[in-house]
N, C-alpha and C positions, 0 to 999 in steps of 0.2 A: 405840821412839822414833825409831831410825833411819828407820824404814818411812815414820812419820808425817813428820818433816823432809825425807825425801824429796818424798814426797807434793806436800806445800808448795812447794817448791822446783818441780818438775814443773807446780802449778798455773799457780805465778805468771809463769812461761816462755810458758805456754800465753796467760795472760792479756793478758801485752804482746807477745805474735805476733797476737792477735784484735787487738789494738789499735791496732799499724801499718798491716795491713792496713784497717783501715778509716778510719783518718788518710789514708794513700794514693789510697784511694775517694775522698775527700772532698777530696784533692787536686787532681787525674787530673778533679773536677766542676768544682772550681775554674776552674782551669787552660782548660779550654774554655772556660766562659765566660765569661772574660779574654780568649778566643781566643790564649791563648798557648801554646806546645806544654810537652809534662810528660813527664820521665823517671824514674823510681823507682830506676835501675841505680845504683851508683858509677860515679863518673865522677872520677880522676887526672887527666885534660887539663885541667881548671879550676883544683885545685889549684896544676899546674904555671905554668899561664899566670898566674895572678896571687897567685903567693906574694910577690910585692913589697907587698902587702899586709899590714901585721904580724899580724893577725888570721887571716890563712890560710898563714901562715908558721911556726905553733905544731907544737911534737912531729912524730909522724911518721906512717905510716901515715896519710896526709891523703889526702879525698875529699869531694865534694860529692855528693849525691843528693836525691830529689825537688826534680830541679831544673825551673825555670820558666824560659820563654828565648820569646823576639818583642820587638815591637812595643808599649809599650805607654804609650798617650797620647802619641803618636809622639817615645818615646824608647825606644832599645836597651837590655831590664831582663833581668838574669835576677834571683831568686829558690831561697834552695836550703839545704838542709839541708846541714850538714857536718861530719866526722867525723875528730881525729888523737889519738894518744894519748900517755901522758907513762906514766914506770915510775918504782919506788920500790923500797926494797930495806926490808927491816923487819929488829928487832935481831938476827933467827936468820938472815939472808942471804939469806930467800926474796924473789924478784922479785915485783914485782905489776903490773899492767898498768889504765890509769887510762881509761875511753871518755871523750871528750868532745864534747859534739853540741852544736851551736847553730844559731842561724836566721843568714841573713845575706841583703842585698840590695844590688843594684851597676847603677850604672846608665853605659853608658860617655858619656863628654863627647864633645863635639866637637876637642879639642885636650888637648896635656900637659899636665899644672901639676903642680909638686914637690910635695913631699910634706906634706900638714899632718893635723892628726890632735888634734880636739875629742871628749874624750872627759870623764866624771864625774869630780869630782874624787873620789880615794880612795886606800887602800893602793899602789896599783899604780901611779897619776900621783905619790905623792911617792916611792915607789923609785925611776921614770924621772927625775926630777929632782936625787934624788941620787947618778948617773949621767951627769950633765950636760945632762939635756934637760931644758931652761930651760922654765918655764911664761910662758908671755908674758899682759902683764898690759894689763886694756883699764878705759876710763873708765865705764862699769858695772862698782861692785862687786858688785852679786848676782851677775853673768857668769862673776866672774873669783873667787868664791868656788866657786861650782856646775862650771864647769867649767876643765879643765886643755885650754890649747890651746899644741900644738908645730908648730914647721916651722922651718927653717932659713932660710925666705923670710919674714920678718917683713910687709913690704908685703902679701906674697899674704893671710897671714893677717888683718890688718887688709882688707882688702878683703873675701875673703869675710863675716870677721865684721862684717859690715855693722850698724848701726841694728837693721833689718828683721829681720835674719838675728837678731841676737842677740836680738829681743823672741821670735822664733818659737822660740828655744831655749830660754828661760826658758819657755816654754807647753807644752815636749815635751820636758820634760829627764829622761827615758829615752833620749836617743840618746845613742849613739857613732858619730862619723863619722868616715872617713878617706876623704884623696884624694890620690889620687898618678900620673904618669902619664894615663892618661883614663880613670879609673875612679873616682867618688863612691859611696861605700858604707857603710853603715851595719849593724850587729852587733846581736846581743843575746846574752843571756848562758846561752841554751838553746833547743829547739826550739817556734816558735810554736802555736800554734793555728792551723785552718785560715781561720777565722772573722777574723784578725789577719793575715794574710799581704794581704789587696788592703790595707785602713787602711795600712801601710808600705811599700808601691807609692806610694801616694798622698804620703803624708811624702817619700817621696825625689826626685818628682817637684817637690815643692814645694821643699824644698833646693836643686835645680839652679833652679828659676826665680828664686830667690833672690839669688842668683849675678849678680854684675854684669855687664852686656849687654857693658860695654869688654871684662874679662878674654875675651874670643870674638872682640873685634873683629881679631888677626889669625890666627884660627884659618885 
């Protein structure tokens, strides 16, 4: 039985190393022709540079890989896998050690803006609320039922959540957005498909156009 458990174990190693690897291919095909450049490495300088990000801010051992980086629809986008971990301890003392990988995409602005951060409503927006981070409330109720939005800058948030902005969220309410500093980026909750990585290229491009022309006017 051990041999056979082995076995298994041994297979299924085998079978998500074939399976990166050709996620990566299919990457790396990607990525050209996006004409964007592609690196499979870890990569900690990403990490670091925008852990103000709450999202890239989680556990430890943090890194981005198959990352995506140019030019794209003449906005500054990377794209990228990323990876930090969290530990737990069970009733007999032993540690355990937790992967977490998800997709993420970021596209930098033209100029600062504080921090605001529309994400689903769920578990996790009413512990932040009861926390103190106030869900701010808009004149659509489906808006303000579907999603939890924060920022310390109320204006900014009524402004990005524009009209426009808010129909297009009610039509793709799988996002999570955050923006902070000159970074608009959007999360998901595990790693994409290759086939789904340009589709939220495209989404995020349309978020920043979204974005009122004043908020730039003194960039």
């Amino acid at each position: 039985m051990f041999f056979v458990v082995a076995a298994l174990i041994v297979a299924g190693l085998v079978a998500a190393s074939i399976a990166a690897r050709k996620r990566r291919e299919a990457l790396a095909t990607l990525a050209a022709g996006l004409g964007l450049a592609y690196s499979a490495d870890h990569n900690r300088e990403i990490a670091g540079r925008f852990e103000f990000l709450n999202r890239l801010s989680e556990g430890s051992n943090r890194y981005a890989y198959n990352v995506f980086s140019g030019e794209y629809r003449g906005h500054p986008v990377m794209a990228f896998d990323y990876h930090y971990e969290t530990y737990s301890t069970d009733s007999k003392g032993n540690r355990h050690t937790h992967h977490h990988h998800f997709s993420f995409f970021l596209l930098r602005l033209e100029r600062s803006f504080p921090e605001l951060i529309i994400s689903r409503e769920g578990i996790f927006s009413k512990i932040a609320q009861a926390f103190g981070y106030d869900d701010i409330d808009f004149e659509s109720h489906e808006f303000s039922r579907k999603f939890c939005v924060r920022s310390k800058n109320k204006k900014f948030a009524y402004d990005v959540c524009n009209a426009r902005m808010i129909e297009y969220l009610l039509a793709n309410d799988d996002l999570n957005i955050e923006i902070e500093n000159t970074a608009l980026a959007i999360g998901f909750a595990s790693c994409l498909a290759p086939e789904r990585i340009e589709p939220n290229l495209q989404r995020l491009i349309q978020l920043r156009s979204l974005m009122p022309n004043y908020l730039f006017a003194a960039a």
